[in-house]
Chimera marker file (.cmm) of the C-alpha trace (Angstrom):
<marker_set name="trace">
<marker id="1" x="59.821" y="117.237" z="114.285" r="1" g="1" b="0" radius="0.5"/>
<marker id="2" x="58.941" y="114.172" z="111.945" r="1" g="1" b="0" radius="0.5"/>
<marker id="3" x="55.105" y="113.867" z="110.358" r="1" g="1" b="0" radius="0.5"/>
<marker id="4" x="55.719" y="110.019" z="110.656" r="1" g="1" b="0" radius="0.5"/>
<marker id="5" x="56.338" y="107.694" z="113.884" r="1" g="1" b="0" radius="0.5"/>
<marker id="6" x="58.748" y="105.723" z="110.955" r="1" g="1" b="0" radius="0.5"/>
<marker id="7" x="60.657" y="108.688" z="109.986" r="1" g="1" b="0" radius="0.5"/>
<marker id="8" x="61.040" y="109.325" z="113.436" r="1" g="1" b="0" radius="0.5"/>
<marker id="9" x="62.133" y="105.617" z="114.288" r="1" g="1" b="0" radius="0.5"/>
<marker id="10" x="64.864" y="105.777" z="111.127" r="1" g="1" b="0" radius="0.5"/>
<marker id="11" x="66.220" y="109.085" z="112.296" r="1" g="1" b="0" radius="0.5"/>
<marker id="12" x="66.854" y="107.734" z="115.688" r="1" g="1" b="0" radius="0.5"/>
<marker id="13" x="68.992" y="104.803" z="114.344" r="1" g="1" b="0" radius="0.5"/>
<marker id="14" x="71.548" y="107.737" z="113.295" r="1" g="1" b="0" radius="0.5"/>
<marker id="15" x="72.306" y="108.324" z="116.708" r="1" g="1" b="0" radius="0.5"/>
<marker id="16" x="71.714" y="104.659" z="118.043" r="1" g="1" b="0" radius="0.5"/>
<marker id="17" x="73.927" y="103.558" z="115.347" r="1" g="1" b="0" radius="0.5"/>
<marker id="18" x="70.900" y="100.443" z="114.615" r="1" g="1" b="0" radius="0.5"/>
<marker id="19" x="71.366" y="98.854" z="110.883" r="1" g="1" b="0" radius="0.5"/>
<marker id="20" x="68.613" y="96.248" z="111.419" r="1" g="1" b="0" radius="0.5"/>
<marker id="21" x="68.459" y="95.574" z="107.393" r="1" g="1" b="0" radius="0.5"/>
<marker id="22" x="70.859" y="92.982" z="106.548" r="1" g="1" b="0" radius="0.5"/>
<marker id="23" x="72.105" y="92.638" z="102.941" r="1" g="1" b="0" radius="0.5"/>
<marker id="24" x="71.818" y="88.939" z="102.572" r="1" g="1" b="0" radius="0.5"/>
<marker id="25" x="74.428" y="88.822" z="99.588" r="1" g="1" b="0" radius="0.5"/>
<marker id="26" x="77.842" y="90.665" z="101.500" r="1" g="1" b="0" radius="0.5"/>
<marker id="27" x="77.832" y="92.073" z="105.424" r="1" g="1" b="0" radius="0.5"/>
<marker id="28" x="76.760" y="95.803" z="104.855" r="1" g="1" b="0" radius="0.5"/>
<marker id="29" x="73.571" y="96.506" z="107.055" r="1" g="1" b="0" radius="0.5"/>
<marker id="30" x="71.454" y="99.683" z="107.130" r="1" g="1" b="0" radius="0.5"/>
<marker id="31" x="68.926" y="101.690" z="108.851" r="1" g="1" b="0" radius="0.5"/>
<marker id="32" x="66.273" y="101.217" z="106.752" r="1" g="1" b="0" radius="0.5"/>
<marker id="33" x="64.375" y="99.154" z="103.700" r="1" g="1" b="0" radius="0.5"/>
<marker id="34" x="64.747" y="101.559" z="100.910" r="1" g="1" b="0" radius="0.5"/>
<marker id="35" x="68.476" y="102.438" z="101.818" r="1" g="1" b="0" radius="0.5"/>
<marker id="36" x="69.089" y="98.231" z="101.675" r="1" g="1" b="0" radius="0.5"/>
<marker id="37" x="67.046" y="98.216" z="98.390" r="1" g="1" b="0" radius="0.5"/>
<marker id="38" x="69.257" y="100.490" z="96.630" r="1" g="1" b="0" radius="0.5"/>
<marker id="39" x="72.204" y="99.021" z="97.711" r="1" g="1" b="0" radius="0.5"/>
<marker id="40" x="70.701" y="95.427" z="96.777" r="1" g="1" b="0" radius="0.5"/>
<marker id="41" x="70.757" y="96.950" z="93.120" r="1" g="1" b="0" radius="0.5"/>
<marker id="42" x="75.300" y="96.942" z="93.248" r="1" g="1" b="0" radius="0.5"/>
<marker id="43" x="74.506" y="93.223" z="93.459" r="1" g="1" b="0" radius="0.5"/>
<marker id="44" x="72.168" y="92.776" z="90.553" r="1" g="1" b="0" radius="0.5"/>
<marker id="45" x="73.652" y="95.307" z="88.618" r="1" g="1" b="0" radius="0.5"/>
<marker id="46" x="70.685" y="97.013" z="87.632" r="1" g="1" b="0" radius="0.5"/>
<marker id="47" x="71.586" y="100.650" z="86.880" r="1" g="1" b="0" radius="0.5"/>
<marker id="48" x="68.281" y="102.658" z="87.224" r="1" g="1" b="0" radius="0.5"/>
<marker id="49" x="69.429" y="106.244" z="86.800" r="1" g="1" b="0" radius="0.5"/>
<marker id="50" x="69.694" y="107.109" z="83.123" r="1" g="1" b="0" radius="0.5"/>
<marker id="51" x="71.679" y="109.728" z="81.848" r="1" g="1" b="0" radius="0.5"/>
<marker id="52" x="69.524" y="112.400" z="79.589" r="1" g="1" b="0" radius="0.5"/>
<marker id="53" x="72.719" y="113.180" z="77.392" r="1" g="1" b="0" radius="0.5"/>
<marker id="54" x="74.262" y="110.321" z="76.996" r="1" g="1" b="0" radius="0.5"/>
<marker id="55" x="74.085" y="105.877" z="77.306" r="1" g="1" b="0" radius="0.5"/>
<marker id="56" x="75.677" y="106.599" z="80.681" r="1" g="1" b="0" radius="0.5"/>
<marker id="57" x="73.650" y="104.994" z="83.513" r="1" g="1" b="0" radius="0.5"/>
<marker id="58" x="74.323" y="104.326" z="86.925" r="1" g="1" b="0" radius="0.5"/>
<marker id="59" x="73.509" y="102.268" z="90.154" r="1" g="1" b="0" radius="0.5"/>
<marker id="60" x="72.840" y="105.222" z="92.635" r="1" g="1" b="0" radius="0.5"/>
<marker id="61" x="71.096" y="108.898" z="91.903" r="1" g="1" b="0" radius="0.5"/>
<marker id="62" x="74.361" y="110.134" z="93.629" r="1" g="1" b="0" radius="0.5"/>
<marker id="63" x="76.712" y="108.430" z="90.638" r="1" g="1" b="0" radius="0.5"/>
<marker id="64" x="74.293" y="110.401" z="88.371" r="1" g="1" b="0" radius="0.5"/>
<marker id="65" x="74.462" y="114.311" z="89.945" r="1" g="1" b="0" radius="0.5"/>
<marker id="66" x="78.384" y="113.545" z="89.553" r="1" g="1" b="0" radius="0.5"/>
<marker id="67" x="78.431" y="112.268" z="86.145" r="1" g="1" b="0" radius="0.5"/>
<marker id="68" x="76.133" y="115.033" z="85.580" r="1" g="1" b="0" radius="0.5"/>
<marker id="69" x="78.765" y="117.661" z="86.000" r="1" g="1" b="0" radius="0.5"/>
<marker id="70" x="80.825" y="116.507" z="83.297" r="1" g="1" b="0" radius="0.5"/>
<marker id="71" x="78.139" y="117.853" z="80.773" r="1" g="1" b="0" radius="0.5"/>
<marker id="72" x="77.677" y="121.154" z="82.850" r="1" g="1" b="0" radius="0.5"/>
<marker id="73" x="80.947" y="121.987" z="83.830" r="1" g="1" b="0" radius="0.5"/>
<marker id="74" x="79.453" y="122.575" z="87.159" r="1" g="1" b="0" radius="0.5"/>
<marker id="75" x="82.513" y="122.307" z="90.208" r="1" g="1" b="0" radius="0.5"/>
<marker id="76" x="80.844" y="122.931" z="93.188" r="1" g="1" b="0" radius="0.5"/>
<marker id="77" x="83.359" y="121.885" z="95.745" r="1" g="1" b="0" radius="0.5"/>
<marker id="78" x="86.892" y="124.634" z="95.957" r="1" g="1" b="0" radius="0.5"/>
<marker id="79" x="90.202" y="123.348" z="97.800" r="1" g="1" b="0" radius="0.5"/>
<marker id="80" x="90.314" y="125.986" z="100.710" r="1" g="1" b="0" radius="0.5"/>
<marker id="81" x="94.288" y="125.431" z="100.874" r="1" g="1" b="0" radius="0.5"/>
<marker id="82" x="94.647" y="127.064" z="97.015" r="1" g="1" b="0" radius="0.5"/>
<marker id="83" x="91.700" y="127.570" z="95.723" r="1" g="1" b="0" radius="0.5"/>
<marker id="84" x="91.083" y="125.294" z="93.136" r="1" g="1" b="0" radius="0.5"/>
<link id1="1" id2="2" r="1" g="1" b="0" radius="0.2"/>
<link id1="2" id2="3" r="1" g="1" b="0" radius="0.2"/>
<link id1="3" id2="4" r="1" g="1" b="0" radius="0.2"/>
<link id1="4" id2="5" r="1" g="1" b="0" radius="0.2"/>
<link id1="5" id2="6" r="1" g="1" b="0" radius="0.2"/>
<link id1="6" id2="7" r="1" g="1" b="0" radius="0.2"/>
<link id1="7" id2="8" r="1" g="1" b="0" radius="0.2"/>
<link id1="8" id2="9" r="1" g="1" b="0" radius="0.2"/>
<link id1="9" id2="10" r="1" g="1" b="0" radius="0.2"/>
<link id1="10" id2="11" r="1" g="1" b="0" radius="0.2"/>
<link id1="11" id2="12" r="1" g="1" b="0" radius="0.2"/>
<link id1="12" id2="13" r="1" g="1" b="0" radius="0.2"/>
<link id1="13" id2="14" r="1" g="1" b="0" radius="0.2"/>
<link id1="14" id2="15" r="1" g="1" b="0" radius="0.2"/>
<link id1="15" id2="16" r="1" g="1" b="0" radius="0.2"/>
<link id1="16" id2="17" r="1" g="1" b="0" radius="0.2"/>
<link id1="17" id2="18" r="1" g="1" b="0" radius="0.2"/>
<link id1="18" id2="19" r="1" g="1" b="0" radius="0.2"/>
<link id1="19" id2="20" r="1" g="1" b="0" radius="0.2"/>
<link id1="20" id2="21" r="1" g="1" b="0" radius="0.2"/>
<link id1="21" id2="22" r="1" g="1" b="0" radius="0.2"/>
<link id1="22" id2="23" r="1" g="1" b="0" radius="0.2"/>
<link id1="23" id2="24" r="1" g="1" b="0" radius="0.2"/>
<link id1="24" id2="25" r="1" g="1" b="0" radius="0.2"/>
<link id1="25" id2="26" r="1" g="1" b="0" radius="0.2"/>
<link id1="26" id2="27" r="1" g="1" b="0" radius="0.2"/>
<link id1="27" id2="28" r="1" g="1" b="0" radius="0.2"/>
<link id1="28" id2="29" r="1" g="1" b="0" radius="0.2"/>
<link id1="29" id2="30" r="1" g="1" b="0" radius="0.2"/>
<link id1="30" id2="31" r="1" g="1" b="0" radius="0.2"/>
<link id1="31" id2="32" r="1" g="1" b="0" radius="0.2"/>
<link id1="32" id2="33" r="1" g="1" b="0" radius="0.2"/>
<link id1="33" id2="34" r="1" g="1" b="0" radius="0.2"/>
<link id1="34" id2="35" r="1" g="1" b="0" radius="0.2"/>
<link id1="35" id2="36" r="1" g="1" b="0" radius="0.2"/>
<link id1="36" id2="37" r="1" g="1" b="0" radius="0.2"/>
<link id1="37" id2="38" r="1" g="1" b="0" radius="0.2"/>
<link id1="38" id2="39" r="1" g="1" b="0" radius="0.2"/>
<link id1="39" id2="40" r="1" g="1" b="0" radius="0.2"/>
<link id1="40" id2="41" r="1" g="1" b="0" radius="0.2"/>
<link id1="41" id2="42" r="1" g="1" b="0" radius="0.2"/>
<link id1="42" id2="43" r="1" g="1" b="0" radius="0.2"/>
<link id1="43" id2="44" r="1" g="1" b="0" radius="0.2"/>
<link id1="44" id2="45" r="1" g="1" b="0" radius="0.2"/>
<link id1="45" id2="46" r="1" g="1" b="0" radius="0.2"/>
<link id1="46" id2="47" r="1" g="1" b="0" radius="0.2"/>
<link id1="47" id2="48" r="1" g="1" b="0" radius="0.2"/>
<link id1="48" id2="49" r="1" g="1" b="0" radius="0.2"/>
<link id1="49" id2="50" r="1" g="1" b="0" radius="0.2"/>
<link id1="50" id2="51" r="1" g="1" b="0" radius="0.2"/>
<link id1="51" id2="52" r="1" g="1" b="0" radius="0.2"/>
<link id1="52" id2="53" r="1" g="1" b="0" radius="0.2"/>
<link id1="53" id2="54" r="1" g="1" b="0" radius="0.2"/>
<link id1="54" id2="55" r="1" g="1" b="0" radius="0.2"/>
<link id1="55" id2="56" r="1" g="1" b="0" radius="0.2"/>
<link id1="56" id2="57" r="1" g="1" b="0" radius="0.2"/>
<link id1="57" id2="58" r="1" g="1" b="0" radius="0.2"/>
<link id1="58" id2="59" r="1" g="1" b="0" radius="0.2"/>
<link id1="59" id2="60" r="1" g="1" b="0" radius="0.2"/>
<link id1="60" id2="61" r="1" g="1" b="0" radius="0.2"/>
<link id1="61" id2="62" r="1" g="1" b="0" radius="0.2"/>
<link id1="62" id2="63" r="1" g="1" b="0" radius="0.2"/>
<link id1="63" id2="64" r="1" g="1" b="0" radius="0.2"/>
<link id1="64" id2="65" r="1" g="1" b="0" radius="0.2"/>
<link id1="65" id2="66" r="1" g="1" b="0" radius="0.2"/>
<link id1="66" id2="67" r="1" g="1" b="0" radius="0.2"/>
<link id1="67" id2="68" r="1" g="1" b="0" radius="0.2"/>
<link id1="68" id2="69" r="1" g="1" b="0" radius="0.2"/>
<link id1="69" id2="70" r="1" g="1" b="0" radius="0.2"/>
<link id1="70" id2="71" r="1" g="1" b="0" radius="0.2"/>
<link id1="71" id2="72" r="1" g="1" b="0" radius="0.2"/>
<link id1="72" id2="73" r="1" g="1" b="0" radius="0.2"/>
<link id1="73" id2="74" r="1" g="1" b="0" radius="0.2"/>
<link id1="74" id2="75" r="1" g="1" b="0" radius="0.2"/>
<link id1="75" id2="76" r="1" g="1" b="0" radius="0.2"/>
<link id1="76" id2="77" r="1" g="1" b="0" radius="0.2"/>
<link id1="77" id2="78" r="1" g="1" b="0" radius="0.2"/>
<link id1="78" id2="79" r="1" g="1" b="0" radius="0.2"/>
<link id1="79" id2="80" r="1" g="1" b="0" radius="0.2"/>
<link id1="80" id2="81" r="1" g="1" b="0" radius="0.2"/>
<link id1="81" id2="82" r="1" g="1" b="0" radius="0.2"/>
<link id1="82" id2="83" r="1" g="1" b="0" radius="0.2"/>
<link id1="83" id2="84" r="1" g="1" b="0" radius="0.2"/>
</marker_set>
């Protein structure tokens, strides 16, 4: 179940397929405020998430966790046709 009636109402616009949140600067829509905010941000080209290591920055916390793995080594994700 969902604590909030909102949560509720976003999660059923994965299976409706409803983007009411139109990006007024290209066509992209999306389910909800805060996903259109941080996409509004690839237009601005503000770059919120700082790297701790290094000047690096990036538009999206995703961006970040893969740059990330360049300073840990970390390779989470194995090719299961060789293993690599």
């Amino acid at each position: 179940g969902f604590r909030q009636r909102s949560t509720l109402t976003i999660h059923r616009r994965l299976h409706s397929g409803e983007k009411p949140y139109q990006c007024s600067q290209c066509p992209k829509s999306f389910k909800s405020k805060p996903e259109l905010t941080q996409h509004f941000q690839s237009h601005s080209g503000e770059k919120p998430y700082q790297c701790s290591q290094c000047p690096k920055s990036f538009t999206y916390s995703s961006g970040l966790v893969q740059h990330w793995r360049t300073h840990t080594g970390e390779r989470p994700y194995d090719c299961s046709e060789c293993g690599r």
